[in-house]
C-alpha positions in Angstrom: 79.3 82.2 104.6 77.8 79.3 103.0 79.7 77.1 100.1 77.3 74.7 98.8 79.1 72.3 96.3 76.8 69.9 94.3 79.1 66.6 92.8 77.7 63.7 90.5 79.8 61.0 90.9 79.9 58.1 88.4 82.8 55.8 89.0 84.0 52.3 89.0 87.2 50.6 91.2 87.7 46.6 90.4 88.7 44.8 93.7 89.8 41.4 92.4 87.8 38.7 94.6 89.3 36.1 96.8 90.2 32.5 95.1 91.6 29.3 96.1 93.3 30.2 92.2 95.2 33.3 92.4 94.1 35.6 89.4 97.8 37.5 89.2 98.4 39.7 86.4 94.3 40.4 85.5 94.0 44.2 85.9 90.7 46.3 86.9 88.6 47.6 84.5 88.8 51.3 84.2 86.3 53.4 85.9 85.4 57.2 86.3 84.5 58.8 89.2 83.0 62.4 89.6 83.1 63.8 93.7 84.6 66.2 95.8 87.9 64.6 97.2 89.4 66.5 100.2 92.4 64.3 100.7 94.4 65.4 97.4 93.7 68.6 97.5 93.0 71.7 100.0 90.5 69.8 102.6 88.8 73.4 103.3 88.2 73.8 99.1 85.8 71.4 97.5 85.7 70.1 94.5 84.4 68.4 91.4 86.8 65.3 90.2 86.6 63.2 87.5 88.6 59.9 87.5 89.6 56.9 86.7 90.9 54.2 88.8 92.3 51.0 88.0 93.3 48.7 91.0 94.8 45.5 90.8 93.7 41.8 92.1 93.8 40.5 95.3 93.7 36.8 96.3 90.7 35.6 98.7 89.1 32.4 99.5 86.1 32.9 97.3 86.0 32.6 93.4 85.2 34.8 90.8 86.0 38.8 90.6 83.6 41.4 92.0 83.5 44.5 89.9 81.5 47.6 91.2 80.1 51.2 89.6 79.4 53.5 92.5 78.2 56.7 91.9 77.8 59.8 95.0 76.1 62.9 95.1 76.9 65.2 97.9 75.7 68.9 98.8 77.5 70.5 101.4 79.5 73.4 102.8 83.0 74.8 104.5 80.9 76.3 107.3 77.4 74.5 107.5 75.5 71.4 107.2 75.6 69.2 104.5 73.5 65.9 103.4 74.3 63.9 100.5 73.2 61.1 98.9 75.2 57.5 97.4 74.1 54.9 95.1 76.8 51.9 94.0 75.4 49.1 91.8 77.5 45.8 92.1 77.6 43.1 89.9 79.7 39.7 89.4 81.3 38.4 86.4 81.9 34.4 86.6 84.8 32.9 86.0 84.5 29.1 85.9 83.4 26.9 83.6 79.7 26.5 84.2 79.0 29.9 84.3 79.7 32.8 81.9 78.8 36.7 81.4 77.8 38.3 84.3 74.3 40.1 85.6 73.8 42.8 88.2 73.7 41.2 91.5 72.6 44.4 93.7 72.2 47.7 94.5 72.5 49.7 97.5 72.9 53.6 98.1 73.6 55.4 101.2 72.3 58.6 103.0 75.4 60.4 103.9 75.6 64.3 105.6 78.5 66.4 107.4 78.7 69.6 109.7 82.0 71.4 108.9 83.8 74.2 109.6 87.1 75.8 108.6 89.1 78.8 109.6 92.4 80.0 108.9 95.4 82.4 110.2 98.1 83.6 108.8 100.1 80.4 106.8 97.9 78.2 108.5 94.4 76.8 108.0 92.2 74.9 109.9 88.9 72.5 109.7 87.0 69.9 111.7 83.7 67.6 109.7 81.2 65.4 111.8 80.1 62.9 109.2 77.3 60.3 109.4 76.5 57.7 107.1 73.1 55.5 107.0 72.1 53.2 104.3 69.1 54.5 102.3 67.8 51.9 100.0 68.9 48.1 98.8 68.5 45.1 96.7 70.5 42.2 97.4 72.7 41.5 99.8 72.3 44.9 101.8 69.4 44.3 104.0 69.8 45.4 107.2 69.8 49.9 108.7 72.2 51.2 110.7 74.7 54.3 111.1 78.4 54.9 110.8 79.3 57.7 112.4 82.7 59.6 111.9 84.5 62.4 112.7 87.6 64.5 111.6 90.1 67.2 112.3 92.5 69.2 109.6 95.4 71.2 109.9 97.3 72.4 106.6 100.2 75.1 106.8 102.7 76.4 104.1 106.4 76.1 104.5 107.6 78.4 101.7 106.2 77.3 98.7 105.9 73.3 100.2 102.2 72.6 101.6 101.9 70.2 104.2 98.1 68.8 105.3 96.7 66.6 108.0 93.9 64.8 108.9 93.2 63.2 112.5 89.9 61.2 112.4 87.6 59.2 114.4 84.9 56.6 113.4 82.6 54.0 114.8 82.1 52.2 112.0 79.0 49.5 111.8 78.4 49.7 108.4 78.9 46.0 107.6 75.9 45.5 109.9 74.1 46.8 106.5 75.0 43.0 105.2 73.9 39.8 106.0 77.3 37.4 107.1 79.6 40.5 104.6 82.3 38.8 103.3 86.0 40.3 102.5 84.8 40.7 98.6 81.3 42.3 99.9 83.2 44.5 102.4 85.3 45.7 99.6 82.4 46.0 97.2 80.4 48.2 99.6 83.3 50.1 101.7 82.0 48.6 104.6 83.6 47.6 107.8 83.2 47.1 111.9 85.4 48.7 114.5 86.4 51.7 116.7 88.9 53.3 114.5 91.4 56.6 114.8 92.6 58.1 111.6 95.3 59.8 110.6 96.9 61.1 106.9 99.8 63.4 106.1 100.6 64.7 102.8 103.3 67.2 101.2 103.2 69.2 98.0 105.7 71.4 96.5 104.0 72.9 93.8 106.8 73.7 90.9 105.7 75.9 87.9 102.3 74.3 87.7 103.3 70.6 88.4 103.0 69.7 91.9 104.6 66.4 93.3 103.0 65.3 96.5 103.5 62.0 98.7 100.5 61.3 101.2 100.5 58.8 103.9 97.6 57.4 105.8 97.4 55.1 108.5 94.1 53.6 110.0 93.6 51.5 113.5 90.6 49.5 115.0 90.2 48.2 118.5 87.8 47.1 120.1 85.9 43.5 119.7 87.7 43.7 115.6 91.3 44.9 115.9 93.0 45.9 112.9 95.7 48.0 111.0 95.8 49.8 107.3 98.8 52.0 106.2 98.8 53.2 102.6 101.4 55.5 100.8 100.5 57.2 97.8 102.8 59.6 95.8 101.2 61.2 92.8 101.9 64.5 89.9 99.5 67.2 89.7 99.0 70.1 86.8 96.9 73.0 87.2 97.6 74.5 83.5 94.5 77.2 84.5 93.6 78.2 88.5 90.5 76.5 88.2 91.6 73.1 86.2 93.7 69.9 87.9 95.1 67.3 85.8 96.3 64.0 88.3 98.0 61.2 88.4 98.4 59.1 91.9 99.2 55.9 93.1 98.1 54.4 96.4 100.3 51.4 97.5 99.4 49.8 101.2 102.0 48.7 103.6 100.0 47.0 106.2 96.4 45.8 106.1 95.3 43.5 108.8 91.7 42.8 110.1 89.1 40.9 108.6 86.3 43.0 110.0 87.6 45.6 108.3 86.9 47.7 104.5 89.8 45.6 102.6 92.6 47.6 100.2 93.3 46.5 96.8 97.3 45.5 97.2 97.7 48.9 94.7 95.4 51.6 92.4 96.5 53.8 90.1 94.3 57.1 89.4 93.9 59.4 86.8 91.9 62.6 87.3 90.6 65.8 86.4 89.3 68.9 89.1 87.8 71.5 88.5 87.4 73.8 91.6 83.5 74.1 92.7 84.4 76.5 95.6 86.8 78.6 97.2 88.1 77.8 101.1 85.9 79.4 103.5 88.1 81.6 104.9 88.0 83.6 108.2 90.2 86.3 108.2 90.2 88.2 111.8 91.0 92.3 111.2 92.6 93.8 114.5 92.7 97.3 114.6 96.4 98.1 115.7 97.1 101.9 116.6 100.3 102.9 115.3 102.1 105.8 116.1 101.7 108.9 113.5 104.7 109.4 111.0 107.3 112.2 112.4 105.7 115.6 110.4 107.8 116.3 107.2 106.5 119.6 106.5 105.2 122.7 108.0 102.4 125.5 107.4 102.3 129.2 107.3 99.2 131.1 108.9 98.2 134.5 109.6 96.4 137.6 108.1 96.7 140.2 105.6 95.1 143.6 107.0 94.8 147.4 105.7 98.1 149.0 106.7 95.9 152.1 107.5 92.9 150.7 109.3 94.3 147.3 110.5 91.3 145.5 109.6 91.4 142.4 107.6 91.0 142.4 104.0 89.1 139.4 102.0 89.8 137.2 99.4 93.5 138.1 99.1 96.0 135.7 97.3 98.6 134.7 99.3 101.1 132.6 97.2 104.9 131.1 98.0 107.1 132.9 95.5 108.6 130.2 93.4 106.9 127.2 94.6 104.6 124.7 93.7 102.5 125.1 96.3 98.4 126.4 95.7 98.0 130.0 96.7 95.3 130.6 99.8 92.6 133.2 99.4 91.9 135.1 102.9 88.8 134.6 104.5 86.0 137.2 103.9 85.5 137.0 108.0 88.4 138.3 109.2 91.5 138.2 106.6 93.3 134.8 107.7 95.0 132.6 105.5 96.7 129.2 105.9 99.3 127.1 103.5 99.5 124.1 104.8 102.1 121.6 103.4 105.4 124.0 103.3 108.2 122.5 102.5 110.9 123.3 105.2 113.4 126.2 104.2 113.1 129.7 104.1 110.4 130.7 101.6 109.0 134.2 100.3 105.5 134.9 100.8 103.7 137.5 98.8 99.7 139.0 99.4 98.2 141.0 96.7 94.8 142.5 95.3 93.4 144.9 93.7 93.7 148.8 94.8 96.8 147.4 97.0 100.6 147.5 96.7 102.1 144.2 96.6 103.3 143.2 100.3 106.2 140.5 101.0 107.5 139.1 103.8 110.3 136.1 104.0 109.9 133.4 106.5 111.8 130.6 107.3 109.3 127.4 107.8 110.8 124.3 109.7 108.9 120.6 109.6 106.1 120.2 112.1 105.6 124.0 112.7 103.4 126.8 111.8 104.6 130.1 111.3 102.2 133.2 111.9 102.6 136.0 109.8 100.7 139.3 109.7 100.8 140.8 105.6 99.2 145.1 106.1 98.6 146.0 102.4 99.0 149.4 101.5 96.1 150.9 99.5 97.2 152.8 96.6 96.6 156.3 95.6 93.4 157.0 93.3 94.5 156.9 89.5 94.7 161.0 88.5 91.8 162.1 86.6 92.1 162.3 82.6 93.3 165.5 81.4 90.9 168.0 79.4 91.5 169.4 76.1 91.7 172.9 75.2 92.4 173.6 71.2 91.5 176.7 69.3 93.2 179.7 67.0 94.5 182.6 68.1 93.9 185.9 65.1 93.6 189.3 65.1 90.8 191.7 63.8 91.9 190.9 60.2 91.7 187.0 60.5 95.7 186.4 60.9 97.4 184.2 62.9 98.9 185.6 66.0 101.7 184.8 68.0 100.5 184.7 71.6 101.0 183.2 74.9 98.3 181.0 76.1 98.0 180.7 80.2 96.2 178.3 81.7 95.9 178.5 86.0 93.5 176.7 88.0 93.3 175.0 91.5 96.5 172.5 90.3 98.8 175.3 89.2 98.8 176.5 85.8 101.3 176.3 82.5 101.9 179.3 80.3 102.1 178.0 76.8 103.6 179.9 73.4 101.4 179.2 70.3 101.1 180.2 67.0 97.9 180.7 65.3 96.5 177.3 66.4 97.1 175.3 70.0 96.2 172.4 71.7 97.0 171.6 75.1 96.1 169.7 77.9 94.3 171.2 81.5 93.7 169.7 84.5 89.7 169.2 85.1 87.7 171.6 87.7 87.9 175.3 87.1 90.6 177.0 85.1 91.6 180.2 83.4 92.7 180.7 80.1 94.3 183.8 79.5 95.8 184.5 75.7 97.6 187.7 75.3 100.3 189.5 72.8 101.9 192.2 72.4 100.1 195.3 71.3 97.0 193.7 71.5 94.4 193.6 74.0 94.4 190.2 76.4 91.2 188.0 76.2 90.6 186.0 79.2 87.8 183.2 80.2 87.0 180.8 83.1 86.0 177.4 81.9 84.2 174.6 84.2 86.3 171.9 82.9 85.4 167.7 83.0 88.0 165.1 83.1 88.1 163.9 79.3 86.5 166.7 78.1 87.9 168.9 74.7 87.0 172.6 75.1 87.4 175.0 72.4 88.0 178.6 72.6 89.0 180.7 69.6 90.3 184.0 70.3 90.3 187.2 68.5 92.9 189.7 70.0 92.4 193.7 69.2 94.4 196.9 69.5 93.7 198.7 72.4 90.7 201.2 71.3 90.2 204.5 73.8 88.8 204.4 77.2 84.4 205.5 76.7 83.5 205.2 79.8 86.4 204.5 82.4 88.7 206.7 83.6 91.9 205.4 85.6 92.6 207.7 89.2 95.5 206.5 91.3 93.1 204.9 93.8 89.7 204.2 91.7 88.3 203.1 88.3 86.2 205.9 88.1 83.1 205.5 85.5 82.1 208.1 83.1 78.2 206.9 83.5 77.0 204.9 85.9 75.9 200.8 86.0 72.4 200.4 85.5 70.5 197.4 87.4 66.9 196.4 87.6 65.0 198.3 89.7 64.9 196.6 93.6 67.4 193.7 92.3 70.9 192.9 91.6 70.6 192.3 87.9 73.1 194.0 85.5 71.1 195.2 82.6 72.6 194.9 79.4 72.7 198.5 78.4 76.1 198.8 81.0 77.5 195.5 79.3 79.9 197.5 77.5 80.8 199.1 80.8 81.8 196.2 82.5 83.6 194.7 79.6 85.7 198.0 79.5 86.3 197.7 82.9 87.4 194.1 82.5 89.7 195.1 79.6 91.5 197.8 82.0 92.0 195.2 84.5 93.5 192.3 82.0 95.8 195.3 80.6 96.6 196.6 83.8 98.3 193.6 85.4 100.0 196.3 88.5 96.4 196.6 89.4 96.7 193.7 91.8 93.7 194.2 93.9 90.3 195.7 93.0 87.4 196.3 95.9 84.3 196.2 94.0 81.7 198.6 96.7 77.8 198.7 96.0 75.7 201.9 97.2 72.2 202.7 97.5 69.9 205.5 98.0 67.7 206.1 101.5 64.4 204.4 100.4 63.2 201.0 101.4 65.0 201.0 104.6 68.4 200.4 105.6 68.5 196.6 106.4 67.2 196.3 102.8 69.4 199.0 101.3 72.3 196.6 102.7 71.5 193.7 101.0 70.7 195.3 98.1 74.2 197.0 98.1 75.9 193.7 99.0 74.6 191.8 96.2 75.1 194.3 93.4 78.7 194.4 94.3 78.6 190.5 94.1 77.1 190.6 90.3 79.5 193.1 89.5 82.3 191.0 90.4 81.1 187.7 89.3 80.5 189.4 85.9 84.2 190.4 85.7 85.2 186.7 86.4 83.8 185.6 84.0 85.1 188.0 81.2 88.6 186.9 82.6 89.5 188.6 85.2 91.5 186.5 88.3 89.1 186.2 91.2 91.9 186.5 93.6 91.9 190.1 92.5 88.5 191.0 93.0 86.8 191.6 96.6 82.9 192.7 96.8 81.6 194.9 100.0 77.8 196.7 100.4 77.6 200.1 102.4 74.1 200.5 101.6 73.1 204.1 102.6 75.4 204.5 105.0 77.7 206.9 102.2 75.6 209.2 100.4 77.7 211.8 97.7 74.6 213.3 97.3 71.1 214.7 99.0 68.5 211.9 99.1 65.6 215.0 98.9 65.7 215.0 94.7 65.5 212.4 92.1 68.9 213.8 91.1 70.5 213.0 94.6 69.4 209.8 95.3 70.4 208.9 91.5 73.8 209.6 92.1 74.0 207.6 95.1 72.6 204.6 93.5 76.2 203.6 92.6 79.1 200.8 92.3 83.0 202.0 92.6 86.0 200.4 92.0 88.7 201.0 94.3 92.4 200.3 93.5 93.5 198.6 96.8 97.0 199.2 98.0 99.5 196.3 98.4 
């Protein structure tokens, strides 16, 4: 990544000029001075400074004090190239007698661009910069191209809340070659020197509640063909009252500063600044992917199926729940029935499957951390809902419209219920076929077979009579025997309705009757039309015959139907007569 910081630096430092008359006690005038300065604060964060400098004067063999306004632009970053670009403008002010105010006596800038990089680990942070340095442009006394080259290490670390920096540089420095015969005052003017020097600077900061108190200390050598030494000690106050704003106040003081081919240091400077942060410290921060051992399991799961108790195959969506807990109920799977609860806390839990058409199932289980307990739930389908009842209502008279009291009986293929009413009833039956039988005493009994639905409210009034005489039956110890004949369509098994009143008698006997337990019902014919036919014929008339007493009340458990055909004649088949006689149905009282 790229930090590109862009500083405009407008400043001014008074270096009091050599004199054969020591100029004590006349300070420098105030200057401002707007750059990136790496020294007082993180070296691997740039940024943009404003301030002021005062420094004070320094004897020299010359007269007069040289005052200078510098200003520097640079453009740079924490992991690139950067160039920049300085411009000073000097001028003297005379002190003597012949000569007063002062004029600008030259100008000179400087190209200046740096490769850096910075990294950092842990409480530690690193950075190295290449710099090089070439005059640009001049008036005056710079005159002359060349390059200063320089280069520098950095190592800053935190020691609980103290921060601790330093800087190890090297620099071939040739920059007063830019001036022709530089004096002291010029190399101070221009911060330019000659030598092979090494570099180093420490500095400490404990930052306290948003002041800081630091102490830096730098020390410079040159050997070579110039030899020289610099120390300089500078403690100082910083106050961040926002993360992005630095107020400052420093002092630099040197201790030892020998060499005349080298820059020259005011004997002290006091500075007064203000930052602003341009940029953040490049940092590199290296991930490493460490694979740690998975936490010991702290819970379990429970698994398994739910099936049909009957068939054993697995039933679908089922809920599966943990009575009493927190824990989201499963559904089983449409596939196959399984089911899992993962994230069981350990204990014994109760685990309950239902759905619809099923009893409930249950099953305790105890669940310990890390495990999964299988568990097979077989639902047991439950028993179709019974059908609705029916509903049979009606009134009970006699001839003369009065209630009766009667006994209403009601039998089917689910049992049957004898009921005592008076005048009016309502009662429920079971759906299907039933039989409703009323009766009471002295009067005849009125039966009828219903086809009942489920839900369904059947009504059947019934009118009860005294027994009237016998027409046309006549009861034998072993028969019903008819006074006339039953009449059916000619070559089919069709009652006609002129021996309605027949069979209705004969239904009547059998209702009253109730020793009559069993009745055979046996159809006859004459010889014609063969004897297969004559069968069939006989077979089926029998069948009407019953069916018809069925259905005028009579129990069909008591009724049997069987043909002979013409196998029994009572009569000759020669006359109309005989085979008329032997067109018959008889009724014969079967024996327990």
């Amino acid at each position: 990544m790229l930090t590109v910081i862009s500083c405009l630096a407008l400043g001014a430092a008074l270096a009091q000029a050599p004199s054969t008359r020591p100029l004590a006690g006349r300070s420098a005038t105030p200057g401002l001075l707007l750059t990136g300065d790496p020294q007082r604060a993180d070296p691997l964060s740039p940024q943009l400074s404003i301030r002021t400098t005062a420094a004070g004067p320094k004897p020299t063999e010359t007269t007069g004090p040289l005052r200078r306004v510098s200003g520097e632009m640079e453009v740079g970053g924490d992991m690139d190239f950067g160039a920049g670009f300085g411009l000073a403008l000097l001028y003297r002010s005379s002190f003597s007698d012949t000569r007063s105010g002062s004029r600008a006596d030259a100008v000179v800038g400087d190209l200046r661009s740096a490769l850096r990089w910075s990294a950092s680990a842990g409480p530690l942070s690193f950075g190295a910069a290449a710099e090089l340095r070439a005059p640009a442009l001049g008036r005056g006394t710079p005159d002359r191209w060349g390059l200063s080259p320089a280069l520098r290490l950095m190592l800053g670390g935190s020691v609980g809340k103290a921060r601790l920096l330093a800087n190890l540089r090297g620099e071939l420095d040739r920059s007063d070659s830019w001036l022709a015969s530089p004096t002291p005052e010029d190399r101070l003017a221009f911060s330019v020197g000659r030598g092979t020097a090494l570099g180093a600077s420490v500095a400490a900061s404990l930052p306290l509640d948003g002041f800081t108190p630091f102490l830096e200390m730098d020390l410079r050598v040159v050997r070579g063909a110039a030899r020289g030494e610099q120390l300089l000690v500078g403690p100082g106050l910083r106050y961040a009252p926002t993360g992005s704003l630095t107020l400052e106040l420093a002092a630099a003081i040197p201790l030892l500063d020998r060499g005349t081919s080298m820059r020259p240091l005011p004997p002290w400077s006091v500075s007064a600044g203000l930052a602003v942060s341009a940029g953040a410290p490049n940092v590199v921060e290296t991930v490493r992917e460490v694979a740690l051992p998975p936490p010991p399991p702290s819970k379990g799961s429970i698994r398994g199926r739910v099936i049909d108790a009957k068939t054993g195959t697995g039933l679908p969506d089922v809920a599966v729940e943990l009575v009493g807990a927190t824990v989201p109920r499963a559904l089983s799977e449409v596939r196959d029935g399984s089911f899992l609860i993962p994230e069981v806390a350990p204990g014994t839990v109760l685990v309950r499957a239902s759905s619809a058409g099923f009893e409930a199932a249950e099953a305790s289980v105890k669940v310990a951390a890390g495990q999964a307990v299988e568990l097979s739930l077989p639902l047991v389908r439950k028993p179709p809902p019974p059908d609705p009842p029916a509903r049979l209502k009606g009134v009970v008279v006699d001839a003369s419209d009065r209630p009766l009291k009667a006994t209403v009986t009601v039998s089917g293929r689910r049992g049957g219920t004898v009921t005592p009413v008076e005048g009016t009833y309502e009662l429920d039956i079971p759906s299907g076929e039933a039989r409703v039988e009323i009766t009471a005493e002295g009067y005849e009994i009125q039966a009828r077979t219903f086809r009942v639905w489920a839900g369904e409210t059947v009504v059947y009034d019934a009118v009860l009579r005294r027994p009237a005489p016998l027409k046309y039956v006549v009861i034998k110890d072993d028969s019903l025997a008819l006074k006339i004949p039953l009449h059916f369509a000619s070559g089919k098994a069709i009652i006609l309705p002129t021996s309605f009143p027949v069979v209705e008698e004969v239904a009547t006997v059998l209702l009253l009757r109730s020793e009559i337990a069993r009745l055979r019902i046996e159809g006859h014919t004459d010889e014609r039309g063969g004897a297969e036919y004559n069968q069939s014929l006989s077979e089926r008339r029998a069948i009407a015959v019953r069916q018809a007493l069925i259905q005028r009340g009579v129990a069909a458990e008591r009724l049997t139907a069987q043909g002979f055909g013409q196998s029994r004649p009572v009569a000759s088949n020669k006359s109309q007569a005989g085979r008329a006689l032997n067109r018959r149905v008889e009724f014969i009282i079967a024996k327990e």
